[in-house]
C-alpha positions in Angstrom: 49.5 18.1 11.5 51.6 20.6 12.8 51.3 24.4 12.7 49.5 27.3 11.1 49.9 30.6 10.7 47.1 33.0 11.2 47.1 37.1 11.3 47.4 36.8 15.3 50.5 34.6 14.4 51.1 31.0 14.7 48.7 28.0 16.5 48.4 24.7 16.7 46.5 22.8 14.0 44.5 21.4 16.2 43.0 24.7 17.7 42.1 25.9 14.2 38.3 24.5 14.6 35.6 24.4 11.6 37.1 26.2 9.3 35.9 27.5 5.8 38.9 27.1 2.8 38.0 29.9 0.8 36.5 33.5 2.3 37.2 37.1 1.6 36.4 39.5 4.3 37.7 42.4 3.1 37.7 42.9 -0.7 38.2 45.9 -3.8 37.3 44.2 -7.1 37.0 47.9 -8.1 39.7 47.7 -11.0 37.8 44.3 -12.5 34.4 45.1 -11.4 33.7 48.7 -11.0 31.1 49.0 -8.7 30.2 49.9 -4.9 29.0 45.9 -4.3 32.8 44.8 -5.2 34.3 47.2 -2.4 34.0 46.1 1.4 36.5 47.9 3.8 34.2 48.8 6.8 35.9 46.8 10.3 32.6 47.1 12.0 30.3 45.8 9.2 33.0 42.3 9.3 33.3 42.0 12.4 29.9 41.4 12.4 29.7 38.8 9.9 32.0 37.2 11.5 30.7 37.6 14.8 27.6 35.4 12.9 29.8 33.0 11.1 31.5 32.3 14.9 27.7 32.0 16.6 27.1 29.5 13.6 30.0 27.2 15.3 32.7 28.7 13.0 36.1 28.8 13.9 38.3 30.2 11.4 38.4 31.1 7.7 40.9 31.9 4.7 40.9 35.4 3.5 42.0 34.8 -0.3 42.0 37.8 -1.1 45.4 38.9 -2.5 47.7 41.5 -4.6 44.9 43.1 -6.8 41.7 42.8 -4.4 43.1 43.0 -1.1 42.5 46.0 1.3 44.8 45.8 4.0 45.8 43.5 6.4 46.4 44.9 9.8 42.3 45.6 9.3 41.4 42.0 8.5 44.2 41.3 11.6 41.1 43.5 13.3 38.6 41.8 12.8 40.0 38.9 13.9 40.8 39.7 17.3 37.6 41.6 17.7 35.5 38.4 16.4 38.0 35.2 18.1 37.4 33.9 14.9 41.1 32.6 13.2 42.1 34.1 10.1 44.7 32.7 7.8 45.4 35.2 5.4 46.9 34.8 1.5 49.9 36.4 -0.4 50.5 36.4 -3.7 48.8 37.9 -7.1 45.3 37.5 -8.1 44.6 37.1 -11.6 46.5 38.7 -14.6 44.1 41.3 -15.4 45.5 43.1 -11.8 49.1 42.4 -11.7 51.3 45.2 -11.1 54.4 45.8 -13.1 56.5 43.9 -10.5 54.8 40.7 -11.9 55.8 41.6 -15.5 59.8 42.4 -14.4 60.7 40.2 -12.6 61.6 36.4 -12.7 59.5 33.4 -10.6 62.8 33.4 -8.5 62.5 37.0 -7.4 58.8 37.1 -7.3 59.3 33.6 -5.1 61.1 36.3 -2.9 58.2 38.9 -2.2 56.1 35.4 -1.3 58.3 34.4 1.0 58.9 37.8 2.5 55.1 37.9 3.1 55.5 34.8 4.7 57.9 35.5 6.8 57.8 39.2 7.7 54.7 40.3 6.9 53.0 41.8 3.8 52.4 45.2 2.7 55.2 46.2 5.4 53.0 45.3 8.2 53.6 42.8 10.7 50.6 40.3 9.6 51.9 37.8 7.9 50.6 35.2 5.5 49.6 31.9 6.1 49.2 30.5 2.5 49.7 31.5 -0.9 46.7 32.5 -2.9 44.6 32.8 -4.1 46.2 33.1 -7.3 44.3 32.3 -10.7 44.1 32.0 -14.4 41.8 33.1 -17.1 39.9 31.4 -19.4 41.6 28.3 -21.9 45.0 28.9 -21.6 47.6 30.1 -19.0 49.8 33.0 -20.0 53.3 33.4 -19.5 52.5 36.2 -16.9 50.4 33.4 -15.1 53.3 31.1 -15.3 55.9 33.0 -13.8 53.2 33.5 -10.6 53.0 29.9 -10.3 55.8 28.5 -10.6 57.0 31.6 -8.4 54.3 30.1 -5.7 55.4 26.6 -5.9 58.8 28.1 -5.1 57.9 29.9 -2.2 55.6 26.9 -0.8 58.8 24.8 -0.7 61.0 27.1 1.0 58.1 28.1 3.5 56.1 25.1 3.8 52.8 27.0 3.4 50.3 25.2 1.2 49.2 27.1 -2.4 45.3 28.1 -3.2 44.7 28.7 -6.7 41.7 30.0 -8.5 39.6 28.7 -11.0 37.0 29.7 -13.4 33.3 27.9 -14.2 33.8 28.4 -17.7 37.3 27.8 -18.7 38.6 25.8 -15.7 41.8 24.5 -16.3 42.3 23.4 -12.6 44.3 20.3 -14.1 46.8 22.7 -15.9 47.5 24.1 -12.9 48.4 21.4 -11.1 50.7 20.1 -13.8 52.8 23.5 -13.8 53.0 23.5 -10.1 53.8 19.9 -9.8 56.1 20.3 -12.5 57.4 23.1 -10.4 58.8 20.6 -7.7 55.2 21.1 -5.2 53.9 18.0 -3.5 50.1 17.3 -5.0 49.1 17.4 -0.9 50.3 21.0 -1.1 47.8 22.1 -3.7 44.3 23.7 -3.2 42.2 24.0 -5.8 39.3 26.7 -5.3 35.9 27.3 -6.9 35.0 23.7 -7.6 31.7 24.2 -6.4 31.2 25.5 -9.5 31.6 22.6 -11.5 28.0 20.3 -12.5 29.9 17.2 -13.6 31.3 15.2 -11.0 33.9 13.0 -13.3 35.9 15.9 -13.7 36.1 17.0 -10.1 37.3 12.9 -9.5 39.9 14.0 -12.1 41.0 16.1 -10.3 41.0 14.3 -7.2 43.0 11.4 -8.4 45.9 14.2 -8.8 45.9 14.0 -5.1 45.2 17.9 -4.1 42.4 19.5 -1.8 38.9 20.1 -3.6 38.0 23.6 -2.8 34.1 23.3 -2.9 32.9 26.7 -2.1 30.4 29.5 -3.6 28.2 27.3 -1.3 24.7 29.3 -1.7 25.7 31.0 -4.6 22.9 30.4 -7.2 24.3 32.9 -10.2 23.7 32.0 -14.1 25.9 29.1 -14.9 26.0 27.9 -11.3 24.8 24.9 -10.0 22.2 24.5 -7.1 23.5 23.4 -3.5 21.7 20.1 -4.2 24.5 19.2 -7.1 27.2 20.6 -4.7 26.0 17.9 -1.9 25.4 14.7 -5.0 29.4 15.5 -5.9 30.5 15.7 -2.7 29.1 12.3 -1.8 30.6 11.4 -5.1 34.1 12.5 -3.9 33.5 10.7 -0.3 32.1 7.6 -2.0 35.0 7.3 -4.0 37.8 7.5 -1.6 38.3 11.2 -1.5 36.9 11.9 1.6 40.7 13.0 3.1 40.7 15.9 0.1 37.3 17.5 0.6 37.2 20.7 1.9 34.1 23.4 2.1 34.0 27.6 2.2 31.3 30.0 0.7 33.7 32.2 -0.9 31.7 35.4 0.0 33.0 38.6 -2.5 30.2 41.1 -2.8 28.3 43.1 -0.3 25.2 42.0 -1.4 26.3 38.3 -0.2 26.7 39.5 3.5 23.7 39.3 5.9 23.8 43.6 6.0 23.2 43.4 2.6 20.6 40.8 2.5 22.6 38.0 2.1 23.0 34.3 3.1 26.4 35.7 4.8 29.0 32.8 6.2 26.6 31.2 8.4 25.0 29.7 5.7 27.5 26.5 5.3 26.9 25.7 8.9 23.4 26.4 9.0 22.1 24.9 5.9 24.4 23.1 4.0 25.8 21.4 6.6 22.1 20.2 7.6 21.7 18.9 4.4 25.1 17.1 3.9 24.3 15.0 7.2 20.5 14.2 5.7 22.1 12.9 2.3 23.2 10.5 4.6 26.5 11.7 4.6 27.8 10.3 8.6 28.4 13.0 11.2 32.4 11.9 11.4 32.6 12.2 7.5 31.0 15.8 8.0 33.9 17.2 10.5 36.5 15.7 8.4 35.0 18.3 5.6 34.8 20.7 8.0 38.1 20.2 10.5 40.5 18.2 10.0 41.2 18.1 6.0 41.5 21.9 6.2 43.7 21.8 8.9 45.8 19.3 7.0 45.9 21.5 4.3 47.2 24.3 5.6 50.0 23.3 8.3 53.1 24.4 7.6 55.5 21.5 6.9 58.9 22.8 7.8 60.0 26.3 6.9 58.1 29.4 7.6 57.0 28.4 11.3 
């Protein structure tokens, strides 16, 4: 492991901590889902939540939210320094449905070069730059060409930077393995790949599909029960599935927190709840304690050090 980069700039892997792989702390889902629980902009009401995550034993999270849902990130750079707790922040588009027109003009070359400038400068004309691309999704059954240009424009950028991708997935359409085909087809290393949102999935053959690809397994919307969703319970059998069947290096863990609702001010479970529940249960499953900070630590970190590049 080498570097990564977070909002306050660059550390050392190894000070990076318990980290979750998939967070948003700031968030507009306004122009997909129009109402006031999809909007969260308020410094003070994340710091806080963060402020609990870190009291939990947290140590840093990554703030997904990109081009289409994301607010802005000198604020989330904020938080961070109010809280201690490392962010590393994504770049990139979010799911068709929000692209701008840039996305529909331009090439994966050029759109490669607005990654990499986000990278390396700084997005939105800020100074805060990105520490990993995504997250960056598909709809349901098939991928457009609109998706396909943002893809193979990420698995551009990850090579000329070094920074890891984080793609998003949905419960009922999936297509995490067509994914991994365009980016690998693309020229991007399997170990380079983060799949999100497979926490989602009941049916743990599929997520060891996936796995034998040789990517990270995203499982997050830990203590989300929604319709469709399964119970922690499931989460905990497939990860033991995962572990059990030589995977244990590819596992990583996040809540993937979006609403305000979610947040301990709104009533919520908040971030904590990984740490202070889940985790629990993981370790009673039987699950042993250097297995559990692998989940936790050091797979994450792997996963998002910069190899070469953007550093």
């Amino acid at each position: 492991m080498t570097d990564i980069i977070t909002v306050n700039g660059t550390i050392a892997a190894a000070d990076l901590g318990v980290t979750h792989s998939h967070e948003h702390i700031l968030w507009d889902y306004w122009d997909l889902l129009p109402s006031y629980n999809h909007i969260h902009d308020d410094v003070a009401v994340a710091s806080a939540e963060l402020a609990l995550f870190k009291a939990a034993g947290g140590g840093a999270m990554v703030d997904a939210s990109t081009v289409g849902i994301r607010v802005d990130p000198v604020k989330i750079r904020e938080v961070s320094r109010r809280t201690g707790v490392h962010v590393v922040a994504g770049t990139g588009w979010y799911r068709e449905r929000l692209y701008p027109q840039v996305v529909q003009d331009r090439t994966s070359e050029a759109l490669a070069d607005v990654l990499v400038a986000e990278i390396e400068q700084g997005m939105d004309g800020t100074d805060v730059r990105a520490g990993v691309i995504g997250e960056i999704g598909t709809e349901r059954y098939r991928i457009t060409p609109a998706e396909e240009r943002v893809f193979r424009a990420a698995a551009i950028a990850s090579q000329r930077t070094g920074v890891s991708v984080l793609t998003h997935t949905t419960h009922f359409g999936e297509l995490a393995l067509e994914q991994i085909a365009l980016l690998t087809a693309t020229g991007l290393a399997p170990e380079k790949i983060i799949v999100s949102h497979l926490g989602d999935r009941h049916d743990p053959e599929h997520l060891l599909r996936i796995a034998e690809t040789g990517v990270y397994l995203s499982i997050d919307n830990i203590g989300y029960q929604g319709d469709g969703y399964p119970e922690d319970a499931v989460r905990i059998a497939n990860i033991r599935t995962l572990v059990e069947r030589g995977h244990r290096a590819q596992v990583v863990l996040g809540t993937d927190i979006s609403t305000m609702d979610a947040l301990r001010a709104g009533g919520g479970r908040g971030y904590g709840w990984l740490l202070e529940s889940f985790v629990p249960r993981l370790r009673e499953s039987g699950l042993p304690g250097d297995v559990v900070e692998d989940l936790l630590v050091h797979n994450i970190a792997a996963a998002l050090s910069v190899t070469g590049g953007a550093r």
